[in-house]
N, C-alpha and C positions, 0 to 999 in steps of 0.2 A: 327799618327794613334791611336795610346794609349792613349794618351792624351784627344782625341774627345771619345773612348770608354768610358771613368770612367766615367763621368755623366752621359753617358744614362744608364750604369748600377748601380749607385746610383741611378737613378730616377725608375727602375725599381724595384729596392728593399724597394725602398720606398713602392711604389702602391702594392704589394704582401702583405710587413708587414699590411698597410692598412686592405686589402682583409680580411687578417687571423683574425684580431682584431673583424673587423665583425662580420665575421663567429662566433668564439671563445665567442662572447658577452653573456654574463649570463640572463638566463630567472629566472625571479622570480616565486616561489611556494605558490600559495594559499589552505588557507583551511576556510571553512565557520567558521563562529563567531558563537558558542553557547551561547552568553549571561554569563549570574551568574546562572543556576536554583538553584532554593533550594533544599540542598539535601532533600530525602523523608526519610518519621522517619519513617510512618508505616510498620508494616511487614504485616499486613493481610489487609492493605487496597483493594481499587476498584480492580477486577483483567480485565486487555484490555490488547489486542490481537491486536496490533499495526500492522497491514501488512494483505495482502503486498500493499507492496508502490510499483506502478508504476512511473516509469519515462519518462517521452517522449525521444525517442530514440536520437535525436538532442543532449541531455545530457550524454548519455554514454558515454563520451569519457575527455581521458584528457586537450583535447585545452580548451581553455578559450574561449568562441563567445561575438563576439562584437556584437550587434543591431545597425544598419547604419539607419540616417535617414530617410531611403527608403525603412524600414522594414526590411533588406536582412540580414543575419549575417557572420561576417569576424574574423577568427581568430586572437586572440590575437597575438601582436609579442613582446610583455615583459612580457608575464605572462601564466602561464598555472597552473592547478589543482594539487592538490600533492594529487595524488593516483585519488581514484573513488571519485567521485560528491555521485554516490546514496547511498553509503556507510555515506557519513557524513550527507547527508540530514536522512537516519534512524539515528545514533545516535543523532542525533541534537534532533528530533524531540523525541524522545523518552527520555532522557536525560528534556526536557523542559514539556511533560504531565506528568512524572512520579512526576515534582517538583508542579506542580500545583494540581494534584492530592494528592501530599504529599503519594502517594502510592509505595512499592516496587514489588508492583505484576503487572506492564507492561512492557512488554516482545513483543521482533519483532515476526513476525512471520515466518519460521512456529514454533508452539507453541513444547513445549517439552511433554511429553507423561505424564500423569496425570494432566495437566493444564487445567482446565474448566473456558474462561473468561465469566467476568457479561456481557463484549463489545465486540462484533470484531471491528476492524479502517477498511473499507477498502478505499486509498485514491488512487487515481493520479494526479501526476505533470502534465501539459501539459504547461507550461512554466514558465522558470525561469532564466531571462537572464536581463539584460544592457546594455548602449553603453558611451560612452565619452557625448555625447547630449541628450541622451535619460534614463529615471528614471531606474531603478530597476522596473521588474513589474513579479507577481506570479500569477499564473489560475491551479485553484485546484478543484476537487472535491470529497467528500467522502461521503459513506453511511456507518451508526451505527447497526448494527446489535446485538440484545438480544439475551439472553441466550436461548431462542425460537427459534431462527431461523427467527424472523420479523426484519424487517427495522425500525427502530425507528427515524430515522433522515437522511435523504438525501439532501447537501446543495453544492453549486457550490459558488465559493472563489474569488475574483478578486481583490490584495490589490499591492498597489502602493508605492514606496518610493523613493525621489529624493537624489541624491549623490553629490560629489564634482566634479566628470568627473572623479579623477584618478580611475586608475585600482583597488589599496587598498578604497579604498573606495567606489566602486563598488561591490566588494567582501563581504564588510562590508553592503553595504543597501540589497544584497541580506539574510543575513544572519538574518538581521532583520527582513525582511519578515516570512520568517522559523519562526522565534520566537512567530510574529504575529499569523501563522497560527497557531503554537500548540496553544495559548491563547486559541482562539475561539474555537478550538477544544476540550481543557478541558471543556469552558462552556457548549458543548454541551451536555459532555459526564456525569456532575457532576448528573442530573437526575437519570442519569438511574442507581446509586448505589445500590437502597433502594431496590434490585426487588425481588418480593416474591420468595421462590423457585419454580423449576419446581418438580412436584408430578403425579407422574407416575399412569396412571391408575391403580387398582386394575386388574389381571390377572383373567377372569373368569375361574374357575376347567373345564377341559376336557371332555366331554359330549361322558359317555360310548355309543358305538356304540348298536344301536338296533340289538334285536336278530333277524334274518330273521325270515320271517312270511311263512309258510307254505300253497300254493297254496289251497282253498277249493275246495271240490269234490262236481263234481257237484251231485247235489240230485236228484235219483234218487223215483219218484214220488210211492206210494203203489197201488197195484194191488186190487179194492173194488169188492168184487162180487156181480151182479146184479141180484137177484132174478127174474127169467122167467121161460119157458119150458126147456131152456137150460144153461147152465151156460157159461153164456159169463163174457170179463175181460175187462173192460177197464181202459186203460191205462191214 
């Protein structure tokens, strides 16, 4: 009877050890690729107001989504985000116009308290995802906002990049996209440096209050006498 037990409990310890290895299997951490920017030299360059940056809520989190030929998205099972996606989408992006700008004065938002920018950025993602058969693909849109308070540019984004299929190199065509978009987004923004200042109307002086005007009495008409037998008055 002993004899017929040991194998099946070898064989069952096998398939547990199995089990746990699974289980136990290591998931890889990704983080988007900022490129090389160039660090920026100026100190008083263009000042932008980078944010806020929306994200499509499908992205808040740390799984990694796959895009299935079918449109549909499925969780990575080797890989997932190291920390927050929107977190490295701002510095990414900030990190890459501040280099093309060559400026030190872009800053996320919200802005710090004496900070007047020449731009606001405001942008959002609405997607930014991969699959193993399917490219890297980003939908973005932002409006430029002057130191006015007008819209000086409003553009919608749509850029494409094909990968190797792996996960790292997924990771990597996304990152490139990001990179993309800051480009264009510097181009857009390198105009609007030159802008004349804003100049405050002149305050017109306080317009003292008139003195009330005093009710006129009504006039009352003089009494003429009219030469007759009698002296009559009319009124």
């Amino acid at each position: 009877m002993t004899v017929l037990r040991l194998p099946l409990i070898l064989l069952l310890a096998g398939v547990f050890g199995l089990a746990g290895c699974s289980v136990h299997q290591p998931v890889s951490l990704y983080q988007l690729d900022s490129g090389s920017p160039a660090q920026p030299a100026q100190s008083a360059g263009m000042a932008v107001l980078l944010g806020p940056v929306s994200i499509a809520d499908y992205l808040q989190r740390e799984t990694l989504l796959q895009r299935q030929p079918d449109g549909s998205l499925q969780a990575s099972t080797d890989g997932r985000w190291a920390g927050s996606l929107s977190s490295d989408i701002n510095q990414l992006l900030l990190r890459q116009v501040a280099g093309h700008l060559d400026s030190q004065r872009v800053v996320l938002a919200p802005a710090t308290l004496g900070f007047t920018p020449d731009v606001q950025v405001l942008l959002s993602i609405t997607r930014l995802d991969s699959g193993e058969s399917q490219p890297a693909i980003l939908d973005a849109q932002w409006r430029l906002i002057d130191r006015r308070g007008q819209v000086r540019d409003n553009r919608i984004i749509h850029l494409q990049e094909p990968h190797a299929s792996g996960t790292a190199a997924q990771v990597q065509a996304q990152g490139i996209l990001l990179q993309r978009l800051a480009e264009q987004l510097s181009v857009a923004l390198k105009p609007l440096a030159n802008q004349p200042p804003v100049v405050e109307a002149p305050r017109k002086p306080a317009s003292k209050p008139a003195a009330p005007t005093e009710p006129e009495k009504p006039k009352i008409p003089m009494a003429s006498p009219i030469r007759t037998d009698m002296e009559v008055f009319r009124f």
